[in-house]
C-alpha positions, -999 to 999 in steps of 0.1 A, spaced: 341 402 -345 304 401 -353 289 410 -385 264 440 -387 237 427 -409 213 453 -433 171 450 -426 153 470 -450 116 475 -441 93 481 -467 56 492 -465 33 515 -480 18 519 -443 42 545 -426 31 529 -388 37 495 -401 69 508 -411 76 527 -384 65 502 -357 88 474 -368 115 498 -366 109 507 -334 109 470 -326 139 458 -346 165 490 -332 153 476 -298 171 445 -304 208 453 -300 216 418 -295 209 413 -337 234 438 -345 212 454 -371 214 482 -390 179 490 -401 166 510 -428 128 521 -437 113 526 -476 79 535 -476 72 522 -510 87 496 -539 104 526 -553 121 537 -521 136 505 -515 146 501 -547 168 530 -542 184 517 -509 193 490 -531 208 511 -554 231 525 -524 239 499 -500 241 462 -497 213 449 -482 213 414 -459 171 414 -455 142 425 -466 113 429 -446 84 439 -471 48 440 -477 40 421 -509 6 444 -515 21 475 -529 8 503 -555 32 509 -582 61 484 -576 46 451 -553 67 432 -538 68 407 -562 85 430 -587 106 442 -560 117 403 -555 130 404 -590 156 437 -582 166 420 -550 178 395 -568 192 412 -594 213 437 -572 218 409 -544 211 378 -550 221 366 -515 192 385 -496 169 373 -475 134 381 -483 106 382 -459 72 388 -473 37 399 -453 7 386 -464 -27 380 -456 -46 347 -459 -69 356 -490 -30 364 -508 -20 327 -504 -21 319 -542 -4 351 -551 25 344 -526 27 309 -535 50 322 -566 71 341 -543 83 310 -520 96 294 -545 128 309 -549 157 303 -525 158 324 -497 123 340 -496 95 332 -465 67 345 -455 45 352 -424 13 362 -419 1 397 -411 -16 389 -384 8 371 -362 24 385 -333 54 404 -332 74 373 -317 67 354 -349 85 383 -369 116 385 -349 118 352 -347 117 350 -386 142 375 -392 166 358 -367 161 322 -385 173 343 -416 202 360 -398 212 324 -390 211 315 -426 234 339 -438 254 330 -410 256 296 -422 264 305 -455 295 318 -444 306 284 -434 321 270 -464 341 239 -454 331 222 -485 348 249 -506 375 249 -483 380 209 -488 380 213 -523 406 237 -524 430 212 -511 423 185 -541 427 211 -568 453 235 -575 465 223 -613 456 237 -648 489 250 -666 466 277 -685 460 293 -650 500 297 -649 507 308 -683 476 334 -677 494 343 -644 524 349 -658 509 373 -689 491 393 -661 518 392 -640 535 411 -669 510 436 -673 518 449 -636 550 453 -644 545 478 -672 554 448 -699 558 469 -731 564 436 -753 528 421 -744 499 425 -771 470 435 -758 446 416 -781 414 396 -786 435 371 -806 461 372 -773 434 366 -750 419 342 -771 453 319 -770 454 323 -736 418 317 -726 417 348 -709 379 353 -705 379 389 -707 376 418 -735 412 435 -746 389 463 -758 372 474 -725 391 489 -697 393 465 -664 386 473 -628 412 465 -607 412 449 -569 437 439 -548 434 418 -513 458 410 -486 459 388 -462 460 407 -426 473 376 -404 484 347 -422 496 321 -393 529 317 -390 531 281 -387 520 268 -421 543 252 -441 548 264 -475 522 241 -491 496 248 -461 504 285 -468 491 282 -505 461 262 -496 451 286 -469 458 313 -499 437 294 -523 410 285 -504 406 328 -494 407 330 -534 379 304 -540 354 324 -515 362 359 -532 355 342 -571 324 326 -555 308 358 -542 321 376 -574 313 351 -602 277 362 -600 283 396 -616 315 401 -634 342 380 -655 377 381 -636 414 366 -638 433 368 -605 466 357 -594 490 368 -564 518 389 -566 551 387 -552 538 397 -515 511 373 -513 484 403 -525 456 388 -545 449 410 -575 417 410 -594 412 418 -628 373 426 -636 345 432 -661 307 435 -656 292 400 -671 270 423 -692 296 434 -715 292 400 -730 259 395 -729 241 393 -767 209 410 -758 230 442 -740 233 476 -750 270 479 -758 270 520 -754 256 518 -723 288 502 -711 295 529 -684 264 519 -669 276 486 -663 308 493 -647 292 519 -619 268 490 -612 296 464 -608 314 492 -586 284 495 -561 281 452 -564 318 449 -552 316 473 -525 287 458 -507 300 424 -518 333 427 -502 324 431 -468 306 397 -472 333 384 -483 350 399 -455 329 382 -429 330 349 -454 366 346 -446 366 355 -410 336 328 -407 354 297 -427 390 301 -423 392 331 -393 410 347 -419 411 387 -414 410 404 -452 416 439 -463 409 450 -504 416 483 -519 389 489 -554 397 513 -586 363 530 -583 367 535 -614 377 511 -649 411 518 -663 424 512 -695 449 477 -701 481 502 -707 474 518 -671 472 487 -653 507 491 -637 500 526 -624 466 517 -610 484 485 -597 506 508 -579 482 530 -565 463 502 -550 493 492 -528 496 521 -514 457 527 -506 461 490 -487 489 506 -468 466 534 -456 450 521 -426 424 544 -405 421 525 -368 442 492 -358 437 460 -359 406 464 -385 402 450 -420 399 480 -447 380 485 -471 385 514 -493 378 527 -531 403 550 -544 388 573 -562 362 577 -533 389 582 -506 409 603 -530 383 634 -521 376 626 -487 375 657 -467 397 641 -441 424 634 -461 427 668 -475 460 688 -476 477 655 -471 506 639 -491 483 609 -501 485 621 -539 518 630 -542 530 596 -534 557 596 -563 559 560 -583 591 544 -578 607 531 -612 632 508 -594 604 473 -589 633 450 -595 633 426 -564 666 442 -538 692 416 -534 694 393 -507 707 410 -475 735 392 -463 727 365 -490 698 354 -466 671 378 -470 651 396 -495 646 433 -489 617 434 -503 602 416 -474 616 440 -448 601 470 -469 567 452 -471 560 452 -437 574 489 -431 551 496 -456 520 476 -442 527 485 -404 537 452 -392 560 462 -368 563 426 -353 577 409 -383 594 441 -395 615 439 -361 619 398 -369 634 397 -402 652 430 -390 669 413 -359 677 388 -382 696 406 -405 712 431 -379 725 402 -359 754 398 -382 766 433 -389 764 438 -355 787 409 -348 814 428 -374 845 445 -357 859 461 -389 842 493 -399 855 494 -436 845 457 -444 825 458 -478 797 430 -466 787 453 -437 788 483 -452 765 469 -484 740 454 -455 740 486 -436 729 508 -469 705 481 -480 687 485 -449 689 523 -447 677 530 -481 645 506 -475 640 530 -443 646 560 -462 625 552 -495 593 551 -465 603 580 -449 605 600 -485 570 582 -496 549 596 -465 570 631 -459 584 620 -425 618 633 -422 606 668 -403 588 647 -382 610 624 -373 642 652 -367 626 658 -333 632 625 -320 663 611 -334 692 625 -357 686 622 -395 719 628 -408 732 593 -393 709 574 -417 728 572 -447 765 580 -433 780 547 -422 810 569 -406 788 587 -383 785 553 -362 817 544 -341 807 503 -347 786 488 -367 768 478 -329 762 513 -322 752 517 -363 727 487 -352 712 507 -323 707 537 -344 688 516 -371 663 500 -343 656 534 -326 649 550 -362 622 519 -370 603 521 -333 602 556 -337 582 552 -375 562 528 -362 549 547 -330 548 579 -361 525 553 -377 502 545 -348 502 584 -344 487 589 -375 464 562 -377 450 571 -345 446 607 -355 427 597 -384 406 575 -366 402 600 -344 392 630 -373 367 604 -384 346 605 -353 348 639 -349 336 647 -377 302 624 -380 300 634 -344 295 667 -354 279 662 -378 250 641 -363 249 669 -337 241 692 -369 216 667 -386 190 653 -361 166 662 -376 173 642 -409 186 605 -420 214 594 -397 218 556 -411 249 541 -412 249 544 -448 241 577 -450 270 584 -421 296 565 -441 291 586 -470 299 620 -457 334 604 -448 338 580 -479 341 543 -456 326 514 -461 293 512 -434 308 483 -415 341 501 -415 329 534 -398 313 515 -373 341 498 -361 366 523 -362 339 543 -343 336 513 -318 372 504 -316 378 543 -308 356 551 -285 339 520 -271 304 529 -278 282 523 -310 273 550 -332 239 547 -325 245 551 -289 258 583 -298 229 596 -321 203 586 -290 221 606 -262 225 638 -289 187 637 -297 180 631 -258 203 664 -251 187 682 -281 151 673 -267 160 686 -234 170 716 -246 141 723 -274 114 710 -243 130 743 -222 113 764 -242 77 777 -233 57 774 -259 72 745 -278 51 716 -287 60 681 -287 56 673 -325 79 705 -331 105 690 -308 98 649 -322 105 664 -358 138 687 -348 154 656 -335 145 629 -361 111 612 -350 84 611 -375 57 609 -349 49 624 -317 41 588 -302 75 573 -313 97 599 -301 74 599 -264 82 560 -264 120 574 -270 120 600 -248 103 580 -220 129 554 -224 159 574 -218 146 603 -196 125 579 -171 91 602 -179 77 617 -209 86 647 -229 55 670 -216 63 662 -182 99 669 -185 85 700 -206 63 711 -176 95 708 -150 113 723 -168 87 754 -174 84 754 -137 114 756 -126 125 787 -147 94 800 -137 108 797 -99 141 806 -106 130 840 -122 109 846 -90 
């Protein structure tokens, strides 16, 4: 899957601005997503509000220049790509500029081949420096240092709602736990999509640990962290903003600090995303506290964060969601997402049949992976339904094992009225109801295909919710900003996200979408009699007359005053 890299344009010259623009949205094969800021200050926003991949930028600017402007990039992401226009008497004040790590510049008065062609030698760079075999190799020689355990273990604890554990600078301290016992921590959790299934055990913890190294080298930039992972193979992150230890910092300003780390690890993340898929085809999904909770809540958040990772929008996609975000989304209202009930039982079931943990089986119920689901499931059905007795005790401890992990999912999501229509209920936890423990066997696989085709349902409804919603509302917004950033926000998804849920749904881009609406809207607005093309330009979303005539000519085959004059004439004929 490709990756949809950010080009921010900045000049205080709306044509310059508006012209590269037009060039760069031309260019599908880039997979851009563009954005325009008409001065230091405007970019400095969108950098504020969305990750950004590349800046394009004057470096002669009132107010902010773009030297000052390099400084923000840098602070808000350092791995940018910076691309600075200049003019040959500004050699000696760009000279300064070049020498940081990814920054170039090109002359204003090249040709427009020599700019593209500069942005696409940076889009290679970044590419590149998703390739990280050498990180990779390392990972395979390391994996030691007992402190790393014994901090494991303490914050393995804390998940588990440990009531012995201090909570202390002294603890920490022992433990060289590089974090502070007196500031609430945000939380992250990861999990691994697909891992392969042919890696041996050790193979299996390298692969793990080598996903870990790329996530602490994107992070280490901007917070202070311990991680570890839990009993199903979910990394969990524990994380505070770098400048809660920094001497020179306002300490009472700490709030600050954690809504900047936020916005850092939600644009950072889908790097990281691509990171993985780049190095080790690795597919990664992470559900983020949006906001810091306190060290006592850390089992409760940990819980909640499960259950957002089992929330999937779309199939087959990695997500990416904040809770405290996704909490409000509009889509999700009226559903039972918040009143997901916190199970006290978290001690690991038995093994089933003294072969298989439970808590495996429930996992991937829980995560919708139906084909391992139906793996271990066969596994462990194999030999009830080899049992001719129906009062021996080993079956009938399998068979309840099994249907209480089935019930405890349908109870969590509110299924049961749902699935009554397809299959009887009451069967589920009566044993006696089944004339075998084969027939007993049936019942439990038609029960699971029928939640899992319940859970494709859903997943496709939301997706499906989604788009009709930011179609609707492009269709109400023309005239005003339609990024993908801006999009993503009225549903609460990451950018990247919407658009491939939108592209895995319905097989077009979203900008394909917000071109044919404007072309409809123009057609409609140029029907009119005494409409003028400016008026119409501005109603769907183009700044200038000239832009949206290059638009209009490009999808309609002629320009919007002849189509305005055809159309004038032929209600003028028809009404004759």
């Amino acid at each position: 899957m490709r990756t949809l890299h950010r080009l921010l344009i900045v000049d205080d010259e709306e044509i310059i601005v508006n012209g590269l623009y037009e060039i760069f949205s031309s260019l599908k094969h880039l997979d851009l997503d563009i954005y325009k800021a008409y001065s230091g200050e405007e970019a400095i926003e969108w950098l504020g509000r969305t990750r950004i991949d590349i800046v394009l930028s004057d470096i002669r600017m009132p107010e902010i220049d773009g030297l000052q402007l390099l400084e923000e990039i840098h602070r808000s992401w350092p791995q940018c790509r910076v691309i600075f226009l200049t003019g040959y008497n500004e050699f000696e004040y760009v000279y300064k500029a070049i020498q940081h790590n990814g920054v170039s510049y090109i002359l204003k008065t090249e040709d427009h081949e020599k700019v593209i062609n500069t942005v696409e030698d940076a889009i290679k760079e970044i590419q590149k420096g998703f390739k990280i075999e050498d990180l990779v190799h390392k990972a395979k020689e390391q994996i030691d240092m007992a402190q790393d355990l014994f901090q494991k273990d303490y914050f393995t604890h804390l998940l588990y709602e440990d009531s012995s554990l201090n909570i202390n600078k002294a603890q920490f301290e022992q433990l060289g736990i590089p974090m502070r016992p007196d500031q609430p921590v945000i939380m992250l959790m990861g999990h691994v999509d697909r891992i392969p299934n042919n890696l041996s055990y050790w193979d299996k913890v390298q692969y793990l640990y080598s996903i870990r190294l790329i996530i602490g080298r994107h992070l280490n930039t901007h917070i202070r962290n311990v991680n570890l992972l839990d009993k199903d193979y979910r990394f969990v992150f524990f994380m505070q903003p770098k400048d809660l230890f920094a001497a020179n910092k306002v300490q009472d300003n700490t709030a600050h600090y954690y809504d900047k780390t936020v916005a850092f690890l939600k644009g950072m993340l889908e790097v990281i995303q691509s990171s993985c898929r780049e190095s080790l085809n690795a597919s990664i999904s992470f559900a983020l506290s949006g906001e810091p909770c306190n060290w006592e809540d850390i089992s409760k958040k940990y819980y909640s964060l499960n259950q957002l990772l089992n929330y999937r929008i779309g199939s087959g996609l990695e997500t990416l969601l904040v809770d405290n975000e996704f909490k409000n989304n509009i889509l999700s209202a009226g559903s039972d997402f918040d009143e997901i009930e916190l199970q006290s039982n978290k001690e690991p079931l038995e093994m089933l049949l003294r072969q298989k943990d439970m808590d495996t089986l429930e996992f991937h119920l829980e995560s919708g992976q139906k084909d391992k689901f139906f793996e271990i499931l066969s596994e462990v059905l194999e030999p009830l339904k080899a049992i001719k007795r129906k009062n021996c005790n080993t079956a009938i401890e399998a068979y309840y094992k099994i249907t209480l992990s089935i019930l405890s999912y349908i109870n969590h999501w509110r299924l049961a009225e749902n699935i009554s229509f397809h299959i009887d209920l009451n069967k589920l936890m009566r044993a006696d109801k089944h004339n075998s423990w084969a027939e007993a066997v049936k019942y439990i696989y038609d029960l699971s295909s029928i939640i899992f085709k319940i859970q494709r349902r859903e997943e496709k409804k939301r997706a499906d919710n989604t788009i009709e919603y930011i179609q609707k509302y492009i269709e109400e917004h023309l005239s005003e900003d339609l990024s993908l950033v801006r999009l993503a926000e009225q549903v609460y998804l990451n950018p990247s996200y919407l658009s491939r849920i939108y592209k895995q749904t319905v097989g077009a881009n979203i900008s394909d979408f917000i071109d044919n609406a404007r072309i409809k809207k123009a057609k409609e607005l140029l029907g009119i009699e005494n409409v003028k093309v400016y008026e119409v330009a501005s109603s769907v979303g183009y700044e200038t007359a000239a832009s949206f005539t290059r638009f209009f000519r490009k999808m309609a085959g002629l320009s919007p005053q002849e189509y305005h004059e055809t159309a004038i004439l032929s209600k003028k004929k028809i009404t004759k």
